[in-house]
C-alpha positions as CSV (number, residue, x, y, z in Angstrom):
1,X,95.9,116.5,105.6
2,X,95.5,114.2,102.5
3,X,97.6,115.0,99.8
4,X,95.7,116.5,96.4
5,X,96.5,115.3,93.1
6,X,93.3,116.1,91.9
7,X,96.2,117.8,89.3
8,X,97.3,114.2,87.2
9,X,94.1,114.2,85.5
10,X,93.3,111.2,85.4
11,X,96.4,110.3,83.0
12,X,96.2,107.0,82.9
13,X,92.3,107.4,80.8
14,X,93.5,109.9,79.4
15,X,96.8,109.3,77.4
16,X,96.6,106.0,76.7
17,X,95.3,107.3,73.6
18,X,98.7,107.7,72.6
19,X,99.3,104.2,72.2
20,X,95.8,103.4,70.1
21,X,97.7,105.6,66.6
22,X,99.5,104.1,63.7
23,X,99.9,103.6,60.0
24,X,97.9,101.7,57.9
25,X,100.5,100.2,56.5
26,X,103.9,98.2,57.4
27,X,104.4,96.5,60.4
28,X,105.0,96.3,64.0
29,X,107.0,92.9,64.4
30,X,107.7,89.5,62.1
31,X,107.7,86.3,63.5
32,X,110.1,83.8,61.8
33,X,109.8,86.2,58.7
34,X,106.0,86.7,58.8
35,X,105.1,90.1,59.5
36,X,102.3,91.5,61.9
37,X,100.8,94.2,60.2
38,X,100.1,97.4,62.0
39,X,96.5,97.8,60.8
40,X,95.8,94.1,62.1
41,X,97.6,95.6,65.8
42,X,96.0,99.0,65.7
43,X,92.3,96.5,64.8
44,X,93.3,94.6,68.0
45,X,94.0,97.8,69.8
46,X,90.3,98.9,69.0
47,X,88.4,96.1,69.6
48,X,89.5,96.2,73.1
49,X,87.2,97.4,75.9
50,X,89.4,100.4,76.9
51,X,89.1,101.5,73.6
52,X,85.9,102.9,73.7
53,X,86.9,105.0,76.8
54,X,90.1,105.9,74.9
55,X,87.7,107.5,71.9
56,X,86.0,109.3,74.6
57,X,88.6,111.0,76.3
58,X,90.1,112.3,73.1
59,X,86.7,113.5,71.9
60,X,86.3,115.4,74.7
61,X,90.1,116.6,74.8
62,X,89.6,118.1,71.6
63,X,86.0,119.8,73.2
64,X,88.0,121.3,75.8
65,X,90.7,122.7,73.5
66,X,88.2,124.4,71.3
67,X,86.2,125.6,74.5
68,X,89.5,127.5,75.1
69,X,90.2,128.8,71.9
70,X,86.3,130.3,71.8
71,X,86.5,131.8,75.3
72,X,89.9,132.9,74.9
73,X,91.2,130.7,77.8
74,X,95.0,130.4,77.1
75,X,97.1,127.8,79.2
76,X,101.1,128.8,79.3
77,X,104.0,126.9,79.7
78,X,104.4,128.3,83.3
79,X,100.4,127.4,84.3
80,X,101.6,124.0,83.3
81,X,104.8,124.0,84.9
82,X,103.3,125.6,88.5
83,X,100.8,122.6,88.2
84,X,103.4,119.6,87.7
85,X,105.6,120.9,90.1
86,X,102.8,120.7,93.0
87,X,102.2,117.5,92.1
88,X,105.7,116.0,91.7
89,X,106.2,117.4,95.7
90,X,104.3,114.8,96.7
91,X,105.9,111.7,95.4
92,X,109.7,110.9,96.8
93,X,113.0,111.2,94.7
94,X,112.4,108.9,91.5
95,X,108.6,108.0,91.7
96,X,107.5,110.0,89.8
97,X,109.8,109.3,86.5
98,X,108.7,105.2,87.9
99,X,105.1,106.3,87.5
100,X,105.1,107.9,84.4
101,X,107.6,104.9,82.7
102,X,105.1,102.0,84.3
103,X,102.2,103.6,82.0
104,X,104.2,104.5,79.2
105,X,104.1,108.2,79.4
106,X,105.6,110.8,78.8
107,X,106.5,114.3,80.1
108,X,104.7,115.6,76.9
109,X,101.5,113.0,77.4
110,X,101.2,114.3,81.2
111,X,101.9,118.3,80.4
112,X,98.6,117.6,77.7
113,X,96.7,115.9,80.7
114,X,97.5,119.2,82.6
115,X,96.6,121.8,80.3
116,X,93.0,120.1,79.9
117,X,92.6,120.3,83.5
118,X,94.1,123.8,83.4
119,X,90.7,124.4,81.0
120,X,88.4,122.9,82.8
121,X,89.9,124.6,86.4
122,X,89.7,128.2,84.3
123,X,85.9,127.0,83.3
124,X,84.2,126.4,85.7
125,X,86.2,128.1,88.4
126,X,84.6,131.7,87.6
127,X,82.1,130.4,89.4
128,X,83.6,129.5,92.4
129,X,84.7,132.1,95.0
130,X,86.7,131.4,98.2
131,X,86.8,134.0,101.5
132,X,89.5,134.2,103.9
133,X,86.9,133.4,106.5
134,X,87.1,130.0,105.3
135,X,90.7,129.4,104.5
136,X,91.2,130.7,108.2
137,X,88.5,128.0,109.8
138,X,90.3,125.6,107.9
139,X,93.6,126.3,108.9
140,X,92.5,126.2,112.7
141,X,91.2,122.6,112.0
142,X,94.0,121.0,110.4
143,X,97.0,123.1,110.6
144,X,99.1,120.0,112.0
145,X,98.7,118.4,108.9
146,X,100.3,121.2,107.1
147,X,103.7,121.2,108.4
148,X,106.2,120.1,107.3
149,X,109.1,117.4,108.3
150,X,112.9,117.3,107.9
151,X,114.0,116.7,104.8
152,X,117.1,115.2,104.0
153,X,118.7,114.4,100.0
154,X,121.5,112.1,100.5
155,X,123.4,109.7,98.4
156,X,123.9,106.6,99.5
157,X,126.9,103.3,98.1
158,X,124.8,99.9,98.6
159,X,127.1,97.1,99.4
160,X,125.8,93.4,100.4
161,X,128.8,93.0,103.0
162,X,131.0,94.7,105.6
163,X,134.2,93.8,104.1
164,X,133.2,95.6,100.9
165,X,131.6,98.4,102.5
166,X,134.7,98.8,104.5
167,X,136.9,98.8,101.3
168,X,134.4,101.4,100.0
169,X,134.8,103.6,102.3
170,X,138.9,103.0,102.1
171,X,138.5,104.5,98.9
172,X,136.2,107.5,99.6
173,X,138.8,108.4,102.2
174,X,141.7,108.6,100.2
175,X,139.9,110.7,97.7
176,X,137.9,108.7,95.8
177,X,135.1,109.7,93.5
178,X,132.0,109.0,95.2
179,X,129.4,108.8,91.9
180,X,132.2,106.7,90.2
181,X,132.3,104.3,93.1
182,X,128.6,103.7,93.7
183,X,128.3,103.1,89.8
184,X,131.3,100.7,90.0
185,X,130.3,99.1,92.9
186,X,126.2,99.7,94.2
187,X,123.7,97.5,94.5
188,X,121.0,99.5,94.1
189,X,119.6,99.6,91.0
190,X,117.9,102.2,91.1
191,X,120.6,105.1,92.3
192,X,123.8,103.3,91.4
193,X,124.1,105.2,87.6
194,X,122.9,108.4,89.2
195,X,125.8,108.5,91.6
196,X,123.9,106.9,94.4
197,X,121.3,109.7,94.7
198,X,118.3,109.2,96.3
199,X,117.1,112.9,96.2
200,X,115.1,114.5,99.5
201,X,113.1,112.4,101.6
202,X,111.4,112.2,104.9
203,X,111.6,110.0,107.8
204,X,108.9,108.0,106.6
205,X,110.0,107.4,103.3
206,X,113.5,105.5,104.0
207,X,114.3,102.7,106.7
208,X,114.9,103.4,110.4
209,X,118.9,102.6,110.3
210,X,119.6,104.7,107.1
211,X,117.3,107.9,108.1
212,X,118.3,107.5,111.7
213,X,122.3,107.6,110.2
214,X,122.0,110.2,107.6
215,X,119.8,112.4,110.5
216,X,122.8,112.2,112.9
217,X,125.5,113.2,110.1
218,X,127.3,116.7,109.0
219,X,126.4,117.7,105.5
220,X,128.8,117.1,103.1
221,X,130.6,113.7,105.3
222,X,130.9,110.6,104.3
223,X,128.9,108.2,106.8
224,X,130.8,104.6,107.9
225,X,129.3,101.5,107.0
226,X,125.3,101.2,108.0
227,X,123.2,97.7,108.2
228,X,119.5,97.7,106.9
229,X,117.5,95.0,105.7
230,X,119.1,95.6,102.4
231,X,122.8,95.5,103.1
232,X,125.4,97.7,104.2
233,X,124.9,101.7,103.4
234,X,127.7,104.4,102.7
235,X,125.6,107.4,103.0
236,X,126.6,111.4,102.5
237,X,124.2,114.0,103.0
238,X,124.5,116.3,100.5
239,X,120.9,119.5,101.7
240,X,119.1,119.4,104.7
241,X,115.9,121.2,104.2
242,X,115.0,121.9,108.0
243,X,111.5,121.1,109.4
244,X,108.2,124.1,108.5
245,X,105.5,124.7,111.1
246,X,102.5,125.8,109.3
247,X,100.9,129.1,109.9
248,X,98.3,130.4,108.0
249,X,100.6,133.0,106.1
250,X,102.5,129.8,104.6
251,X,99.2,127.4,103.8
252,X,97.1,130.4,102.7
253,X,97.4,129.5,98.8
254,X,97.8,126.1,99.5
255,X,94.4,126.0,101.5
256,X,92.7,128.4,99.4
257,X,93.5,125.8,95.9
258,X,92.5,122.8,98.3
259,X,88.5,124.5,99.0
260,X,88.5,125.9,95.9
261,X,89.3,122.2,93.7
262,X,86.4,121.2,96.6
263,X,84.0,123.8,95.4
264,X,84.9,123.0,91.7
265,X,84.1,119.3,91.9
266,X,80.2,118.6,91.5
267,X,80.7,121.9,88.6
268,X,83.0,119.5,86.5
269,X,80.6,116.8,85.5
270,X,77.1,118.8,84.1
271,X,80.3,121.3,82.0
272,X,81.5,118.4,80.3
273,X,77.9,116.9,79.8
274,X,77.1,120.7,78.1
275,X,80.0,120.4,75.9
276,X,78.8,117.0,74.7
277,X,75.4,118.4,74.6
278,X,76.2,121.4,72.4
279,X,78.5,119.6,70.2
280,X,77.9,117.7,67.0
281,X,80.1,114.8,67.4
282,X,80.0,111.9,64.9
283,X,81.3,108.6,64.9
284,X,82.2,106.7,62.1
285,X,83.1,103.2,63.3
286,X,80.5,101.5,64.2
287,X,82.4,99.6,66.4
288,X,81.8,102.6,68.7
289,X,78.3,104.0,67.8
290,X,77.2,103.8,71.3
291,X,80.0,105.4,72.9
292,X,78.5,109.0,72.4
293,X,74.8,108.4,72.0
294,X,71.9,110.6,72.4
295,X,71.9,112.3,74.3
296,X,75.3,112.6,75.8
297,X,76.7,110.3,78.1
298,X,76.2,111.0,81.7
299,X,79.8,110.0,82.8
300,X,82.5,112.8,83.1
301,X,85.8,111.7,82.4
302,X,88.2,111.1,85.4
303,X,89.5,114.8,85.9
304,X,89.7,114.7,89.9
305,X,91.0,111.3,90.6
306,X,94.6,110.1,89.8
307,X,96.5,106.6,89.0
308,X,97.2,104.8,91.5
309,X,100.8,105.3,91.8
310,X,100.1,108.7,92.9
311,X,101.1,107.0,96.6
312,X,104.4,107.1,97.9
313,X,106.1,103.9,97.6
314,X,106.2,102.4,101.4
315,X,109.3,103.0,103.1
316,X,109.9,99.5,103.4
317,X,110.9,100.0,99.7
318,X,113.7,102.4,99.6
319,X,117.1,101.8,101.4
């Protein structure tokens, strides 16, 4: 099955609002002494094209967040919590903190992404009902999909040569500290300040020579030297989470928020249009008088489709 992350929002049109606010005054940077000014950045930061899209979003975050306080739709700290955690499962150990620093969010920007959609999910899903009938055809189609592989979190001491690998492990041996080593000696720059940990992945997230090592070795041992395209790898398995089949007792919710975000999808567009519609909404600066003309714009904003770095990295990139 293709993984959902109908969940992000679309962050990435979304909160780069963030980055569009500023003072009038002072300055963001001097050059040789001469300052540039914050209104003259925040003016370049409006006059460019994604600006206009940027004004949008935030008029119609603010659209949603008084839909909710009129209908007495409240989104808690655990709705937004259940939400990010689905959608963190699907990227491997580190991606998703990658994601969010490559676009310059953060945890706060994405749980404000999340409780719009939690709005617009409470909305418009009144109106969507989903039988068991259905969450049981759809199991018998794709149930396959829904299982789920070994998983294995492991740590791992990147060394670009056997001698130093083999010195490594000397070390480890004789009681030797295994964070304080990969810090001290990793090449990875990614896990080396993190002890070396790579958190649980899959087979198809990591090369064939480290998963088929760390797959053959005892939790808790330390693994001799292993060759990948990236060097030599000292790896410890720390958890094994064994591998799922699905039945439909274990994918019923799963399934049943899958046909239900289905269901909800051709709702989402004509609510936010009525929102619009309904709303007085004024713009000041002309420099974006046409971005919520009359009548309201027929776009909706991005709310089922997510950034792009929503894929897993390819294997090919970890160790």
């Amino acid at each position: 099955m293709r993984k959902s992350f109908r969940g992000v929002v679309g962050i990435a049109a979304v909160l780069l609002g963030a980055g569009l606010t500023g003072c009038a005054s002072g300055s963001v940077a001097t050059v040789n002494g001469s300052p540039i000014t914050t209104a003259a950045f925040d003016q370049k930061l409006e006059s460019m094209p994604t600006a206009k899209g940027i004004l949008q979003q935030m008029v119609i975050g603010e659209l949603l967040k008084q839909y909710a306080a009129k209908n007495g739709i409240t989104v808690t700290d655990a709705d937004i919590a259940k939400k990010e955690d689905t959608i963190k499962a699907n990227f491997p150990s580190g991606s998703w903190d990658t994601m969010l620093k490559a676009r310059g969010l953060t945890e706060k920007d994405v749980h404000d992404a999340l409780a719009q959609q939690i709005i617009i999910d409470k909305a418009v899903g009144k109106n969507v009902t989903v039988s068991d009938a259905q969450i049981k055809q759809y199991f018998d189609k794709n149930h396959a999909q829904f299982d789920q592989p070994l998983q294995l979190r492991t740590r791992h001491i990147l060394l670009s040569d056997l001698a130093t690998a083999q010195k490594v492990e000397g070390l480890l041996k004789k009681g030797g500290d295994f964070a304080a080593l990969a810090k001290q000696y990793s090449q990875d720059p990614g896990s080396k300040d993190k002890g070396g940990e790579l958190g649980f992945n899959t087979k198809t997230q990591l090369v064939a020579p480290y998963w088929n090592a760390a797959a053959s070795q005892a939790v808790g041992v330390v693994g001799p030297p292993v060759k990948s395209p990236f060097g030599y790898h000292i790896i410890q398995v720390e958890e094994r989470k064994p591998a799922v089949k699905a039945t439909l007792a274990n994918t019923h919710d799963k399934i049943a928020d899958l046909l239900r975000q289905q269901e909800e999808q051709p709702l989402i567009q004509p609510f936010i249009q009525d929102l619009q519609a309904k709303a007085t909404i004024t713009v000041t600066d002309p420099r974006f008088a046409d971005v919520f003309p009359s009548p309201a714009p027929t776009q909706a904003p991005a709310a089922t489709s997510a950034p792009a770095a929503t894929s897993a990295p390819a294997a090919s990139t970890k160790p």
